[in-house]
Backbone as JSON, one array per atom type, in Angstrom:
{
  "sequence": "XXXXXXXXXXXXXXXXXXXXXXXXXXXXXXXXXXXXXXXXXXXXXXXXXXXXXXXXXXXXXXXXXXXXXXXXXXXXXXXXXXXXXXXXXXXXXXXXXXXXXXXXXXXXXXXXXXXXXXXXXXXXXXXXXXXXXXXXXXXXXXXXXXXXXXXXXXXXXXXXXXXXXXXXXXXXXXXXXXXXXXXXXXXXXXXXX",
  "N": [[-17.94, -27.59, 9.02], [-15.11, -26.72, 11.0], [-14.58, -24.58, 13.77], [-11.74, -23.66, 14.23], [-11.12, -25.07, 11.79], [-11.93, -22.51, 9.65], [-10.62, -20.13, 10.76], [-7.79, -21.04, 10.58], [-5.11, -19.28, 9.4], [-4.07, -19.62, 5.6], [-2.99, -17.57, 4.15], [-3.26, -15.25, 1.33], [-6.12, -13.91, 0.48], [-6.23, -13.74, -2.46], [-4.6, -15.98, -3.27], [-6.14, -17.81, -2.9], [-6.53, -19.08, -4.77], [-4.37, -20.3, -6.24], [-0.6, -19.81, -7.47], [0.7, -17.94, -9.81], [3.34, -16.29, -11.85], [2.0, -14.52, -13.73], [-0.3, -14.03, -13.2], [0.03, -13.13, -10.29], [1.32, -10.23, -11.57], [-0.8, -9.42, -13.02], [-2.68, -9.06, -10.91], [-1.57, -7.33, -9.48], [-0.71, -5.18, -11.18], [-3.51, -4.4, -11.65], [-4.56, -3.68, -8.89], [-2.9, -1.71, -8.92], [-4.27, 0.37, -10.56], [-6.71, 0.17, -9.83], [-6.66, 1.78, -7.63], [-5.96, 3.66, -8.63], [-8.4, 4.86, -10.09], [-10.31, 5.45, -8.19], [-8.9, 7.22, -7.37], [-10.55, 8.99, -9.0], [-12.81, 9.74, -8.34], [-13.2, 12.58, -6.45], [-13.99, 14.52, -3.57], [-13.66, 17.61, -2.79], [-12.54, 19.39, 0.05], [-13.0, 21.81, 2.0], [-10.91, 24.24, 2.74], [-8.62, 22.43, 2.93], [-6.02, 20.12, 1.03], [-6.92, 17.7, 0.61], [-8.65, 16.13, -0.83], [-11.65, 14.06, -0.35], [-11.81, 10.81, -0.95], [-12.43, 7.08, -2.5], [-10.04, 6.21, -2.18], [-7.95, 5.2, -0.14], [-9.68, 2.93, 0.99], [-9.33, 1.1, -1.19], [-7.13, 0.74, -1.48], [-5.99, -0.48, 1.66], [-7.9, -2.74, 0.88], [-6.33, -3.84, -1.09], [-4.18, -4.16, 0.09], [-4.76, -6.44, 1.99], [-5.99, -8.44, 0.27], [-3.92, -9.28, -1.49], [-1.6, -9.49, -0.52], [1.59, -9.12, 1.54], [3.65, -7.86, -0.63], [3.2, -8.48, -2.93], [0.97, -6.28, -2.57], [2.17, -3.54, -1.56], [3.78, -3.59, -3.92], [1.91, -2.54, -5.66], [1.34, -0.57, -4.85], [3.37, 1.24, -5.01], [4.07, 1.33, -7.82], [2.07, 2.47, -8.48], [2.15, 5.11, -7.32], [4.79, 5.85, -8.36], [4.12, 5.7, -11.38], [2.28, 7.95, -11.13], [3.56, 10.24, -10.54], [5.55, 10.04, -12.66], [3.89, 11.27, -14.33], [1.36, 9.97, -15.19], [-2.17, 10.66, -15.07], [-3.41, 9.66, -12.82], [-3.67, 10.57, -10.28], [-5.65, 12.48, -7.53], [-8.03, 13.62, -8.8], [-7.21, 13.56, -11.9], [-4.81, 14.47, -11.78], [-0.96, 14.8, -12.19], [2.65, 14.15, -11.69], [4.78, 15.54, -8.75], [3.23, 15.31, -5.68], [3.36, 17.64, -3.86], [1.63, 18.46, -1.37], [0.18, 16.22, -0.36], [2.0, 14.29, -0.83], [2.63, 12.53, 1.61], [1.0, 11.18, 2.18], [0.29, 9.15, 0.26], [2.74, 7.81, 0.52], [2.45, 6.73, 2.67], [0.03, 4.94, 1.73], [1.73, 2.78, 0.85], [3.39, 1.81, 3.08], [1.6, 0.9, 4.22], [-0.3, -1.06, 3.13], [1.81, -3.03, 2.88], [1.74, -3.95, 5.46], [-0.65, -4.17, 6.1], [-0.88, -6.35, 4.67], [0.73, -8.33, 5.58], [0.41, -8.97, 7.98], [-2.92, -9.88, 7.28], [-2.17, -12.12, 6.14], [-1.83, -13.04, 8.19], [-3.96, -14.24, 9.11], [-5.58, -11.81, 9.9], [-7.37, -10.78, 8.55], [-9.56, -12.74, 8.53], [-11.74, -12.72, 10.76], [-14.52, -10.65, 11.62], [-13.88, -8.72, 13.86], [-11.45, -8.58, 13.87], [-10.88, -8.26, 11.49], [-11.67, -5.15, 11.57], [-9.61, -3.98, 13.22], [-7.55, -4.17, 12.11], [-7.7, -2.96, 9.43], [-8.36, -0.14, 10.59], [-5.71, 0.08, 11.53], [-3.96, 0.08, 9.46], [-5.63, 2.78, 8.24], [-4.86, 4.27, 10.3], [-1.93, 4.16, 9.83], [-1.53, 5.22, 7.39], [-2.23, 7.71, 8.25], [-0.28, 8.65, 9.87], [1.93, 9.21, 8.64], [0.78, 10.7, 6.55], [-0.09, 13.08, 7.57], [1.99, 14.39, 9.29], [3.36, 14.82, 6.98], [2.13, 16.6, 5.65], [1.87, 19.31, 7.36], [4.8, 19.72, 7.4], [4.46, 20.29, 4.13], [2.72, 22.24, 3.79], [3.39, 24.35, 6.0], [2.27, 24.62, 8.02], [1.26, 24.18, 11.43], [1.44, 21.32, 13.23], [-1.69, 20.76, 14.88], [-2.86, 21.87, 13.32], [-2.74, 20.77, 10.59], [-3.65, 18.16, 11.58], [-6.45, 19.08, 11.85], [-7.09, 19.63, 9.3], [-6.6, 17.8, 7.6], [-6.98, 15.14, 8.73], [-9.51, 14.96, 10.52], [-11.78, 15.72, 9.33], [-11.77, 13.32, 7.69], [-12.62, 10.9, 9.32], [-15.31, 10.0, 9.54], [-16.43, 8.82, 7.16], [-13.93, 7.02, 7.16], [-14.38, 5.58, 9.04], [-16.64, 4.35, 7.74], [-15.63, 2.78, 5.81], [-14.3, 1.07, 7.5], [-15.7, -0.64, 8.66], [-17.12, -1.45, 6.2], [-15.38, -3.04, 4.81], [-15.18, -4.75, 6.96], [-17.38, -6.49, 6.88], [-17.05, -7.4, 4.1], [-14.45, -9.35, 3.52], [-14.02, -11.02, 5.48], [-16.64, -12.61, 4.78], [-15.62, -12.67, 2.16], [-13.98, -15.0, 2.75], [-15.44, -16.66, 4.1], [-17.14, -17.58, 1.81], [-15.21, -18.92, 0.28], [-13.81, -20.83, 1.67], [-16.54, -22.77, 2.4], [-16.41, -23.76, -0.07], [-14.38, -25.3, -0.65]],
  "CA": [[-16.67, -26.92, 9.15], [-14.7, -25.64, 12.42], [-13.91, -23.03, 14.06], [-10.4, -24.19, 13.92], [-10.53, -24.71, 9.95], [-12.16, -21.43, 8.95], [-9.89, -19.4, 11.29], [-6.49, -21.18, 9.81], [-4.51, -18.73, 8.1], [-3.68, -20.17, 4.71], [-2.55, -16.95, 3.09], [-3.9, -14.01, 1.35], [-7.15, -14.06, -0.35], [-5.76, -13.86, -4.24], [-3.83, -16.84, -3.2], [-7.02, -18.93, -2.66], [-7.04, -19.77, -6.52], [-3.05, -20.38, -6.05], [-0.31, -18.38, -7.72], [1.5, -17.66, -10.73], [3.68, -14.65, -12.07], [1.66, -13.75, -14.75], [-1.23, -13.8, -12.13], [0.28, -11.83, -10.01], [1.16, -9.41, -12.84], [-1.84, -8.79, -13.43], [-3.54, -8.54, -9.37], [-0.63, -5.54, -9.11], [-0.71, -3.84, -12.07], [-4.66, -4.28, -11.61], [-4.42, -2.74, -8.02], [-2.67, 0.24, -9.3], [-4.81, 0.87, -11.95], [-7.69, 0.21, -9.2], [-6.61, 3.03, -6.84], [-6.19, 5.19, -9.3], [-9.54, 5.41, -10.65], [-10.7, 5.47, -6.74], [-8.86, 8.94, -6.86], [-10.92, 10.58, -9.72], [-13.99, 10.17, -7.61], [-12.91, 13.12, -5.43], [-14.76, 15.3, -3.27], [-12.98, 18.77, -2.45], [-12.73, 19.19, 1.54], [-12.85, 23.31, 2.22], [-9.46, 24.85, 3.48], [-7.59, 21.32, 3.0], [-5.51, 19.94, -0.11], [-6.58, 16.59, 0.43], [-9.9, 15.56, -1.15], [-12.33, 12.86, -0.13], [-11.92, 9.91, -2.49], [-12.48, 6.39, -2.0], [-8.79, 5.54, -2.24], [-7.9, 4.54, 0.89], [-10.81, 1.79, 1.36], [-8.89, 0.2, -2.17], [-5.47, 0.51, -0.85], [-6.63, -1.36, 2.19], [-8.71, -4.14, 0.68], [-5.29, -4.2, -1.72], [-2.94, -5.12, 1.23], [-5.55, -7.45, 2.86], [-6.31, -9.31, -0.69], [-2.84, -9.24, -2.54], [-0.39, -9.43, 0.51], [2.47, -7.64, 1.96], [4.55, -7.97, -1.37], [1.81, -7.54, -4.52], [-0.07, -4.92, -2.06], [3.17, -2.64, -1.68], [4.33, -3.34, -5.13], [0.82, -1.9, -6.2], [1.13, 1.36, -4.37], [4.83, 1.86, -5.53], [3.48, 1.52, -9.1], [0.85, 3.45, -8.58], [3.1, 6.15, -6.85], [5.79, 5.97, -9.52], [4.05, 6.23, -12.2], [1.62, 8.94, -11.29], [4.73, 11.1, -10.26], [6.38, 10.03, -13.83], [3.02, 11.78, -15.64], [0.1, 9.25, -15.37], [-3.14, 11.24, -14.49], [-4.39, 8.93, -11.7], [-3.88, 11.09, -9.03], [-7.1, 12.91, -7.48], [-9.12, 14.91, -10.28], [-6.65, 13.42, -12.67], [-3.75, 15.32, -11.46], [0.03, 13.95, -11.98], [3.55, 14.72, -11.17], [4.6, 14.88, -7.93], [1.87, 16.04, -5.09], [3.68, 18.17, -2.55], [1.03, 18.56, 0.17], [-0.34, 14.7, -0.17], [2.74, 12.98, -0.85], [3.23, 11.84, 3.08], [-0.48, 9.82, 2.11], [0.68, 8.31, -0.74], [3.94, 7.3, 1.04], [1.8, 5.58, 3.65], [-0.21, 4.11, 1.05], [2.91, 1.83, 0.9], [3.86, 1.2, 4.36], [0.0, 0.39, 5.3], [-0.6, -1.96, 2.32], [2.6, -4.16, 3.41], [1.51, -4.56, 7.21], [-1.69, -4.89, 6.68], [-0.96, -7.66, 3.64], [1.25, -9.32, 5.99], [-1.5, -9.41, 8.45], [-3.99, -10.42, 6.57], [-1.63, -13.47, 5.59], [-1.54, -14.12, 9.67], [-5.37, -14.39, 9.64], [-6.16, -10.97, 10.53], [-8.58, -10.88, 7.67], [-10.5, -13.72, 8.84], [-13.47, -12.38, 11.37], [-15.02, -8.82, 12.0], [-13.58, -7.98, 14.85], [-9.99, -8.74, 13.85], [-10.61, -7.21, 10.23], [-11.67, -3.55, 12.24], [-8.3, -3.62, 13.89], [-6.66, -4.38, 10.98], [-8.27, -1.81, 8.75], [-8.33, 0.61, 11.16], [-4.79, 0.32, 12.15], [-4.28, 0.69, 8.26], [-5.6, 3.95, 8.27], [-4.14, 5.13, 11.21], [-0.49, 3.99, 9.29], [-1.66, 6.3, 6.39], [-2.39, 9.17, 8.93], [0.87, 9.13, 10.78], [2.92, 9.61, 7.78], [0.6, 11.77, 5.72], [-0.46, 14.15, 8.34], [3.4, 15.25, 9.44], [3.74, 15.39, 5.92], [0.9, 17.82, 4.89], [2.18, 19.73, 8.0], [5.21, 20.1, 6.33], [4.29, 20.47, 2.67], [2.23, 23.77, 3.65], [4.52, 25.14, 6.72], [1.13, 24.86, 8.72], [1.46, 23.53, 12.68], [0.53, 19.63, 13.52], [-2.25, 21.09, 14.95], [-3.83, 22.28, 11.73], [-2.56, 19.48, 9.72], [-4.87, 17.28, 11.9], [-7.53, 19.43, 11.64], [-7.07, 19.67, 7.79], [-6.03, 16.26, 6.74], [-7.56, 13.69, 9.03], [-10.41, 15.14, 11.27], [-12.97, 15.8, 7.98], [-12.11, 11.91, 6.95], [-12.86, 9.72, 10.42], [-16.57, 9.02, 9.3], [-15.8, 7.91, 5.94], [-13.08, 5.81, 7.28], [-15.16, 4.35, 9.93], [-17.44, 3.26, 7.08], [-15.0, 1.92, 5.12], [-13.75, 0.35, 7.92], [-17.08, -1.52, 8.37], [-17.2, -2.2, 4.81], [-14.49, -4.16, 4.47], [-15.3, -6.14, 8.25], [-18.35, -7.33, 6.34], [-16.37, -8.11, 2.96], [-13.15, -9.28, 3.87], [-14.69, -12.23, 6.18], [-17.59, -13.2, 3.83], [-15.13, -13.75, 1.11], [-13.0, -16.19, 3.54], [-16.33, -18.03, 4.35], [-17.03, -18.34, 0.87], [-13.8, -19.79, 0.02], [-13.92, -21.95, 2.51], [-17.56, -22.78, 1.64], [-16.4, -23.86, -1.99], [-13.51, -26.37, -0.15]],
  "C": [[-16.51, -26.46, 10.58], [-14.36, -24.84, 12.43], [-12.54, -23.21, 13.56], [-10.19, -24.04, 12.15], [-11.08, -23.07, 9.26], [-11.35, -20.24, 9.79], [-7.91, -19.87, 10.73], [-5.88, -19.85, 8.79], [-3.88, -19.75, 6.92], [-3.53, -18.74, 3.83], [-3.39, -16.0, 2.68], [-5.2, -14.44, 0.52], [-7.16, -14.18, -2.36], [-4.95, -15.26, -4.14], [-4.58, -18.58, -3.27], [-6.73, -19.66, -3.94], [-5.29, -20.46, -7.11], [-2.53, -19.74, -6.82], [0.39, -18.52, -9.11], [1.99, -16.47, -11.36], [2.68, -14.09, -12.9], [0.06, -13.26, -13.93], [-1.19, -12.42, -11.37], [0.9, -10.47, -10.42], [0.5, -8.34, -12.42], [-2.63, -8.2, -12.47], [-2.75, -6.93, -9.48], [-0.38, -4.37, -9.68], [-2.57, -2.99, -11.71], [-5.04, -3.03, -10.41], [-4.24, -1.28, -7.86], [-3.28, 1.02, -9.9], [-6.56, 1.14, -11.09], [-7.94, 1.82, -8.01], [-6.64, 4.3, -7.66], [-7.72, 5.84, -10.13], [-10.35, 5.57, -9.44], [-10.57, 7.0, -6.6], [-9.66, 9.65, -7.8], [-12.26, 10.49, -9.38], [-13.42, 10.84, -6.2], [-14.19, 14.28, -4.96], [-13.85, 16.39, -2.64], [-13.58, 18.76, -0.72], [-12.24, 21.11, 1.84], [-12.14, 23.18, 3.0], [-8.65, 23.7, 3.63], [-6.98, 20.75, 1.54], [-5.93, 19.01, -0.59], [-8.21, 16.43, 0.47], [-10.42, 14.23, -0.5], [-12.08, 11.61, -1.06], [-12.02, 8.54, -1.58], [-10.88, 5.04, -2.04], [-8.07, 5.04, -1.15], [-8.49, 2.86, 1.45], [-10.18, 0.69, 0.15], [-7.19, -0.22, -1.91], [-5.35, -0.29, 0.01], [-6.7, -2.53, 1.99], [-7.25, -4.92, -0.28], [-3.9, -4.68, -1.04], [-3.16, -6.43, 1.53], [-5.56, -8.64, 1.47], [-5.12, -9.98, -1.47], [-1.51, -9.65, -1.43], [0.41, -8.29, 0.55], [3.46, -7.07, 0.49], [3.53, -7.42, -2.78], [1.33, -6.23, -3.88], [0.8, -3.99, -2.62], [3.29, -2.4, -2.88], [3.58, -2.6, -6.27], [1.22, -0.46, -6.26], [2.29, 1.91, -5.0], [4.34, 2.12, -7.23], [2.9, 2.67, -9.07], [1.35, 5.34, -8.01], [3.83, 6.7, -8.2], [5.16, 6.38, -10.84], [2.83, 7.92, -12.53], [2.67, 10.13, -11.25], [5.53, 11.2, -11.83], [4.93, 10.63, -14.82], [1.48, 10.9, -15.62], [-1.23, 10.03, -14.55], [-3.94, 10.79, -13.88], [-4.59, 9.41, -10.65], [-5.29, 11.92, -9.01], [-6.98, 14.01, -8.02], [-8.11, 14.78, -11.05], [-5.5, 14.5, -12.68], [-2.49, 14.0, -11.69], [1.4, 14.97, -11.37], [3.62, 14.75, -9.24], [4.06, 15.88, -6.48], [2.58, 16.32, -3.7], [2.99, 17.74, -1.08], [0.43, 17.01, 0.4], [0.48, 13.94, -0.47], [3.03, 11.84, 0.31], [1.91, 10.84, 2.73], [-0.05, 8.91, 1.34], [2.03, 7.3, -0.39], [2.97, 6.51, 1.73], [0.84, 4.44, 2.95], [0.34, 2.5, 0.92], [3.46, 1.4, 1.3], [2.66, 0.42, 5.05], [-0.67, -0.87, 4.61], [0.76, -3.47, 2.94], [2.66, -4.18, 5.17], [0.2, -5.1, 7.21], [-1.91, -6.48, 5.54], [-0.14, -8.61, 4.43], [0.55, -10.07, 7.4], [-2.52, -9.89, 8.85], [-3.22, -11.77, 6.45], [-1.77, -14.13, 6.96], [-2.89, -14.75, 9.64], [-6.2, -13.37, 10.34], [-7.34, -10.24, 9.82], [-10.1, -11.98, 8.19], [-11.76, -13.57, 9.2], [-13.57, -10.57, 11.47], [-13.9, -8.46, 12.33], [-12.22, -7.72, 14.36], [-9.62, -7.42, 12.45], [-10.51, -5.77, 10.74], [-10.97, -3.54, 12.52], [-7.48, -3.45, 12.91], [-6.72, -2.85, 10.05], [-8.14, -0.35, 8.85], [-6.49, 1.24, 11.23], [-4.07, 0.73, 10.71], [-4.29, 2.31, 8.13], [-4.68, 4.71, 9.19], [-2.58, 5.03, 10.63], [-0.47, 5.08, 8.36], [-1.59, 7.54, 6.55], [-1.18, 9.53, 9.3], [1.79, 9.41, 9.79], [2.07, 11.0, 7.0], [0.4, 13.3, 6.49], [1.04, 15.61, 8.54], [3.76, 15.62, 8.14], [3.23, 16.86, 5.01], [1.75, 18.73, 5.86], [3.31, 20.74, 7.48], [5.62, 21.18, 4.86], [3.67, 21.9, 3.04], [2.58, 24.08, 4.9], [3.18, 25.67, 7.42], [1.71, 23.74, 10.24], [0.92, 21.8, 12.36], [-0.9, 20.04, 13.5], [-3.61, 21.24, 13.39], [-3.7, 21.11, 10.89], [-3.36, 18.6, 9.83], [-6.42, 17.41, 12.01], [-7.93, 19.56, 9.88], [-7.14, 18.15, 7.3], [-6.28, 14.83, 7.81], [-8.97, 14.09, 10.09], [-11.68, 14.96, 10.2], [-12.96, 13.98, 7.53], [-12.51, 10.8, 7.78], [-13.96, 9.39, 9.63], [-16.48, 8.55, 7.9], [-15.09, 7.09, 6.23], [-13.62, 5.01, 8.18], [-16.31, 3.69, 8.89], [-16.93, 2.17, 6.26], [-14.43, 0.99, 5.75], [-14.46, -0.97, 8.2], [-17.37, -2.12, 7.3], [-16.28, -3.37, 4.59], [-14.75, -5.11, 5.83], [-16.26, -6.84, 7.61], [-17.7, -8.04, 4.97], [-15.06, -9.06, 2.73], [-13.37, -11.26, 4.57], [-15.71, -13.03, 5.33], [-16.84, -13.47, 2.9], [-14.59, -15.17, 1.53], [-14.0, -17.11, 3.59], [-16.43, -18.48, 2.99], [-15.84, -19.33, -0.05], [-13.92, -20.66, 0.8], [-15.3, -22.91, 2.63], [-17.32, -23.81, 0.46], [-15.32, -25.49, -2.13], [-14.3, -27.67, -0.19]]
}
């Protein structure tokens, strides 16, 4: 194999196996149903609203794997119906989450950039995935942060010390996690050709 063929974008990674509605159905309902059990492994973060969880790192891998269109349509689900009563939010909380809604909004702007992306080939190697990933998070931050800000009538300042300073090293692992997963699926797919 070449460089050339294993660097081709051909699309998102759920796409390898090609597509059908009832398929993708099931990736988006799956997604939603994936983040939300992501949030009830939370870890409480002293003097901040916004727990540790590994929901982010699934939101992510759910842009990159599903595209810009299933990803989004995940998070909106997954939005919508936690807000309409479904106890997926973190520590099985529902309704709708004042001080963390600006995250959950980004959830949904960061899943359709980085699913569209991922469709260019920005999934493909390490290096590209860390940018990707990264830039991901940082989409999640810039909305949720002003929002927490906001939601508790606390400065920027604090907001960034509350709601994204406590989560960098977690997100730098997750960001690593997925450069190693993200690429190794592509080889194996391509591998299997």
């Amino acid at each position: 194999m070449t460089y050339s063929a294993y660097a081709r974008p051909t699309g998102v990674l759920a796409d390898a196996w090609g597509r059908s509605a009832v398929r993708d159905v099931l990736l988006t309902v799956g997604a939603a149903g994936a983040v939300g059990l992501a949030a009830q492994i939370a870890v409480p973060v002293p003097g901040s609203p916004v727990p540790i969880t590994g929901q982010t790192f699934v939101v992510l891998l759910a842009g990159a794997t599903l595209g810009a269109a299933r990803g989004s349509a995940a998070m909106l689900i997954y939005l919508a119906a936690g807000v309409l009563g479904v106890p997926w939010f973190a520590d099985g909380s529902s309704g709708w989450p004042s001080a963390t809604a600006g995250y959950l909004v980004g959830f949904v702007i960061a899943t359709a950039l980085i699913g569209q992306l991922a469709a260019l080939g920005g999934d493909r190697r390490p290096l590209r995935t860390v940018a990707l990933m990264a830039g991901g998070h940082g989409l999640i931050y810039l909305v949720g942060v002003p929002w927490l800000a906001f939601a508790t009538g606390t400065d920027l300042t604090t907001a960034l010390t509350t709601g994204l300073v406590p989560y960098l090293i977690g997100d730098v692992l997750k960001v690593l996690l997925a450069a190693a997963l993200l690429p190794g699926a592509w080889m194996l797919i391509h591998r299997r050709r």
